[in-house]
C-alpha positions as CSV (number, residue, x, y, z in Angstrom):
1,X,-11.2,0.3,4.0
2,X,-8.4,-1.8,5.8
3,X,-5.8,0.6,8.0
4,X,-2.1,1.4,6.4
5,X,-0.7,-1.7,8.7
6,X,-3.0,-4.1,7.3
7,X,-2.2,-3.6,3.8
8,X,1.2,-3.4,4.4
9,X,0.6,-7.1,5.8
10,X,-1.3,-7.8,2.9
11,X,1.1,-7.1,1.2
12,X,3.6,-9.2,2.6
13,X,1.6,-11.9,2.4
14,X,1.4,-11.6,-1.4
15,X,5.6,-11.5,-1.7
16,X,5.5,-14.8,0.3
17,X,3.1,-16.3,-1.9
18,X,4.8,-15.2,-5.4
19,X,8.4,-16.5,-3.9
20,X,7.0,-19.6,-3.3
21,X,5.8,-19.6,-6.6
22,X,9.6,-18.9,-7.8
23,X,10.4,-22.2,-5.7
24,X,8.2,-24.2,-7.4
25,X,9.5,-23.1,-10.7
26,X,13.0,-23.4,-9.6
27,X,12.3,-27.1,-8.7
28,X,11.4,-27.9,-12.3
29,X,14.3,-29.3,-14.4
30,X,14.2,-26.4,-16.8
31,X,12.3,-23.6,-15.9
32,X,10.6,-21.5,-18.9
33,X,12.1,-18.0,-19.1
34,X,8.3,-17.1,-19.7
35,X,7.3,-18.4,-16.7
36,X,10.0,-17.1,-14.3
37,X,9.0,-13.6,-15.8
38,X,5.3,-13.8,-15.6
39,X,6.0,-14.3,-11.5
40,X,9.1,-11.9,-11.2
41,X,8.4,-8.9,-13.1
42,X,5.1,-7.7,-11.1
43,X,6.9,-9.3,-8.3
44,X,9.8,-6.9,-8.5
45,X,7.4,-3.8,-9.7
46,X,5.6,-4.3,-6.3
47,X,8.7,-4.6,-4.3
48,X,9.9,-1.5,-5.5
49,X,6.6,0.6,-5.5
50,X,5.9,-0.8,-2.2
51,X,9.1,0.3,-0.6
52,X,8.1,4.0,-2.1
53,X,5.2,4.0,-0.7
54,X,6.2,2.8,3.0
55,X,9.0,5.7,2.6
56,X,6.4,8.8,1.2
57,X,3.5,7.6,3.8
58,X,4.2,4.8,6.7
59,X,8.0,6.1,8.0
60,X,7.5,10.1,8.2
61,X,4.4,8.8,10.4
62,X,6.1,6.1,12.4
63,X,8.5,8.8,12.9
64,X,6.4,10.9,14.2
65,X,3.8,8.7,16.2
66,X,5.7,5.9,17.1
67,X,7.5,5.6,20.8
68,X,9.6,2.0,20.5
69,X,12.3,3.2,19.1
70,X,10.6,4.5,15.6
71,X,14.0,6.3,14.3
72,X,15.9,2.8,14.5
73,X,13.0,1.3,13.2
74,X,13.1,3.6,10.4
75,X,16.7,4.0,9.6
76,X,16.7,-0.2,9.3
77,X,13.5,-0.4,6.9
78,X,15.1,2.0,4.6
79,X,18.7,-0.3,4.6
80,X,16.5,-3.0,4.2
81,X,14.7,-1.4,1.5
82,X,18.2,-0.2,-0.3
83,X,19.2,-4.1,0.2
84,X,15.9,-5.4,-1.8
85,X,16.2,-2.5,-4.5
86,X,19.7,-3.7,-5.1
87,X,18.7,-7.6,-5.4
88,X,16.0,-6.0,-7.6
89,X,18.6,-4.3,-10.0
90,X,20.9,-6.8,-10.1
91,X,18.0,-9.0,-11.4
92,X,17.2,-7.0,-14.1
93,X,20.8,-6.9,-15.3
94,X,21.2,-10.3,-15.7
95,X,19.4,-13.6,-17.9
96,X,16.8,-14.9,-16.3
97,X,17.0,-18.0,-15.1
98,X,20.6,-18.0,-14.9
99,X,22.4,-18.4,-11.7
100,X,23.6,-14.7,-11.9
101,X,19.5,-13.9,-12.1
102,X,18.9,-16.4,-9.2
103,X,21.3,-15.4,-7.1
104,X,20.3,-11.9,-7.3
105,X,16.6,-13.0,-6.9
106,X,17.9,-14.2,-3.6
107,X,19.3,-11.7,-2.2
108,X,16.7,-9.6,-2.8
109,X,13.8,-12.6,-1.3
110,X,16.5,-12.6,1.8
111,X,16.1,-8.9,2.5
112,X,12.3,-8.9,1.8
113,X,12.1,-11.7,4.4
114,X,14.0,-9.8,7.2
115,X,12.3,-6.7,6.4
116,X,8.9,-8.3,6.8
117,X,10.2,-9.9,9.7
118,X,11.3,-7.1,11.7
119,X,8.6,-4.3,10.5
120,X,6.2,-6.9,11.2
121,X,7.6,-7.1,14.9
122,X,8.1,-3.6,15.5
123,X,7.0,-0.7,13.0
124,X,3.9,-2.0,12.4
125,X,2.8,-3.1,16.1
126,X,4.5,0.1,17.7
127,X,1.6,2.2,15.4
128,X,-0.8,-0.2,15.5
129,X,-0.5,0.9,19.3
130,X,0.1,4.7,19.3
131,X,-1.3,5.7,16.2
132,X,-5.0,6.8,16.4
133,X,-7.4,4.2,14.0
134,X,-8.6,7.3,12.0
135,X,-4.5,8.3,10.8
136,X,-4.4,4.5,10.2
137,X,-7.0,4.1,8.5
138,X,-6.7,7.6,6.4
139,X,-3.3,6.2,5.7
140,X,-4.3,3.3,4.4
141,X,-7.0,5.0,1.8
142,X,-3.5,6.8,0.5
143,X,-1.8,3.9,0.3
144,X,-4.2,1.9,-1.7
145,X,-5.2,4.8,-4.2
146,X,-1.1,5.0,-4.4
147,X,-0.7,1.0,-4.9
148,X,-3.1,1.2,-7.6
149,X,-2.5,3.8,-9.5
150,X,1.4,2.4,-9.9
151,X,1.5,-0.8,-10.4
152,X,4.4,-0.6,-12.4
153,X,8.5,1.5,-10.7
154,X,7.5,3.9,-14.1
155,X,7.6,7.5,-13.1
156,X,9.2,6.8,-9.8
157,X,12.3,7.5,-7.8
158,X,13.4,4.0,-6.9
159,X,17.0,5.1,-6.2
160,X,18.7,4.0,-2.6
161,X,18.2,6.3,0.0
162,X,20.3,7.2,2.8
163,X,19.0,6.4,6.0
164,X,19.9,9.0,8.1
165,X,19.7,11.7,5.5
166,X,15.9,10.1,5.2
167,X,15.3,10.7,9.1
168,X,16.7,14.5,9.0
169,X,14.8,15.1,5.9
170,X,11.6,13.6,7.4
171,X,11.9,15.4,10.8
172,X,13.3,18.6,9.3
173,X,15.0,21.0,11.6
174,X,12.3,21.4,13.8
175,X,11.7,17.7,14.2
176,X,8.6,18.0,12.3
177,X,8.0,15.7,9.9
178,X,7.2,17.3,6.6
179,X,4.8,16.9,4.3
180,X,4.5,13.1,2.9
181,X,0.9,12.9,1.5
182,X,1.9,12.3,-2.1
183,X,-0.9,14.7,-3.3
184,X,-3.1,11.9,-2.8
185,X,-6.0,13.2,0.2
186,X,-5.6,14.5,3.6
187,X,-4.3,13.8,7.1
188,X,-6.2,16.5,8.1
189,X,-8.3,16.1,11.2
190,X,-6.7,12.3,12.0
């Protein structure tokens, strides 16, 4: 089983892919309405369910382990992940394959892209290097059993967050972080 940062790279790498796929579509005269939505919809379910699951497992962590900087790091990821909600939403709200839907599309790719960019950079590297290999890789058996078991937003809280209400709620008085394990195994003894 792959650490938390690698399948949160695998993961990127598959929302490069299916906006490329968007592209190609887009570059046909007339796209099919089928076809956008056969790419978008899981697209958009996986944005959204992998934005939870970075906020309920990889930030409290970052928080916690990380020393460049991990509360800017996280207070950014969650805007970013409040941006690509939104471009998410305002998707769903309009036709697809109109220029309303594209647009939105868009802006939600554009705030993927930076996101990727700058976790990429600096979340994921600063707990790749402070972050024992067993948390990592505990992590990243939580984040997969989470990934599959939603593959679909249904049942979850996909609502913008605050970003600094997220950090004070994550750190809790004490600075601790609380509990983030989703019910889904242990951190003990990582």
């Amino acid at each position: 089983m792959a650490d938390i940062t690698r399948l949160i790279l695998a993961d990127h790498e598959w929302f490069r892919e299916q906006f490329a796929k968007l592209d190609y579509l887009q570059a046909r005269a007339h796209p099919r309405a089928e076809d956008l939505q056969r790419v978008w919809v899981p697209l958009a379910d996986k944005l959204d369910v992998h934005a939870y699951a970075e906020e309920s497992l990889f930030y409290p962590q970052l928080l916690t382990r990380g020393e460049d900087d991990p509360e800017g790091e996280t207070l950014d990821a969650i805007g970013d992940h409040n941006d690509i909600r939104d471009g998410v939403a305002d998707a769903a709200k309009a036709d697809v394959g109109s220029d309303e839907w594209w647009a939105a599309v868009g802006r939600a790719r554009k705030a993927n892209d930076e996101h990727m960019g700058e976790e990429e950079r600096e979340g994921l590297s600063d707990f790749r290097k402070h972050a024992p290999a067993g948390l990592r890789e505990a992590l990243g058996r939580q984040y997969h059993a989470f990934m599959t078991d939603h593959p679909t937003t249904r049942g979850l809280d996909i609502t913008d967050r605050d970003p600094q209400a997220y950090v004070d709620a994550v750190e809790g008085d004490s600075g601790a972080p609380t509990d983030t394990s989703l019910g889904i195994g242990s951190l003990k003894d990582t």
